[in-house]
C-alpha positions, 0 to 999 in steps of 0.5 A: 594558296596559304594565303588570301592577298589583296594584289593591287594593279594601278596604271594608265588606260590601255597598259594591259591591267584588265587582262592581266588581272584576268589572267592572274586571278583565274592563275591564283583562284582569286575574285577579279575586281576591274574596278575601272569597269565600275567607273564605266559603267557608272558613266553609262548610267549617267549618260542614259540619265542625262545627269548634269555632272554639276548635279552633285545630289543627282550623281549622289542618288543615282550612285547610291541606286545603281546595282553594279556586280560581275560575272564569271563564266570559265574564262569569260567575265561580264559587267553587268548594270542590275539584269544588263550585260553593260560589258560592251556597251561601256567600252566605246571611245565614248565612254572611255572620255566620259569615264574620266570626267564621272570618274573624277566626281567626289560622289562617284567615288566616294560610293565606289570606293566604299563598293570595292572596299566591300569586294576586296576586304577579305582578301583573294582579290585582285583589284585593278584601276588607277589608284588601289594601291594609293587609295583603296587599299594602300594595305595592299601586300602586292602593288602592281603599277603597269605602264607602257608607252601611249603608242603601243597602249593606243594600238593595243586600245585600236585592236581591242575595239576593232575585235568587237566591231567598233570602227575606229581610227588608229591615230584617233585612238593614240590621240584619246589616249593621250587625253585620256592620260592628261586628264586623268593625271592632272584632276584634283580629285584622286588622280592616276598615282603610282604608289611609293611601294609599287613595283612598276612594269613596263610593258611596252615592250614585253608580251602578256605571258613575260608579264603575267610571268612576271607578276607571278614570280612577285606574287609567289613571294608573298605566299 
């Protein structure tokens, strides 16, 4: 490719963001940032701690401690927390609520925005959360906002969990989407944003490879 971009993908939990990040940067020869990942994994850091989230300098420290890194294997990726493969273990409905509450702490932030700053100032990345294109990288030449109706994006979140084992309840996962989706739009610090130059894909009714192709055709104009 001539040209090393920083491709932005923002959107709601559950609209298909970390495999079509997967996709396009294993498409592109680009490093793959899943940035909510990050929160993950920082949210199962703080629950194996016991943090109180009220604890600022606390959160702060234990931030400034963590060793957070991925992994690419072929087609397989992994989060890992120091020598950890975290990457199930942060995937759970559990985790998923908590996310959003350690996620919207001006510390946890604050020390993961200046991380995925350091990943993906070079460009050849593809970064993927809920406020790249807004926030960590409004510079940005491709801004990706992926959406879909909380339905599909909830039955898409019950299939993914019940492949890795976790027994879980159709309606109930619909449910934590919602949640998921009211908390994260409506917390003071950094909410879920669509940037202004976003070019929005709805995927409710489209499968992975018309999106991925999509995206591609996007993408190629910026080569």
């Amino acid at each position: 490719m001539s040209k090393n971009l920083i491709i932005a993908i923002d959107g709601p939990s559950g609209a298909g963001k970390s495999t079509l990040s997967r996709l396009l940067s294993g498409r592109l020869n680009y490093i793959n940032i899943d940035t909510g990942a990050m929160y993950r994994t920082v949210a199962l850091a703080v629950d194996r701690a016991g943090i109180d989230l009220a604890d600022r300098h606390a959160l702060d420290q234990l931030c400034q401690s963590l060793d957070i890194h991925f992994k690419r294997d072929g087609e397989t990726e992994t989060v890992w927390l120091g020598n950890e493969d975290v990457s199930t273990l942060i995937r759970t409905p559990e985790m998923s609520l908590l996310t959003s509450r350690v996620s919207a702490c001006h510390e946890v932030r604050a020390a993961m925005l200046i991380l995925q700053r350091q990943m993906g100032e070079d460009g050849g990345v593809v970064l993927e959360g809920r406020d790249i294109g807004s926030v960590v990288f409004p510079n940005a030449q491709v801004k990706f906002y992926l959406n879909a109706s909380a339905q599909a994006r909830g039955t898409r979140r019950y299939d993914e969990l019940r492949q890795n084992g976790v027994e879980v309840d159709l309606n109930q996962t619909i449910a934590e989407v919602i949640q998921r989706d009211v908390a994260d739009s409506s917390r003071e610090n950094a909410p879920l944003i669509q940037a202004d130059d976003a070019i929005v894909v709805d995927s409710t009714s489209m499968s992975i490879d018309q999106v991925l192709k999509f995206m591609l055709a996007k993408i190629e104009g910026h080569l």
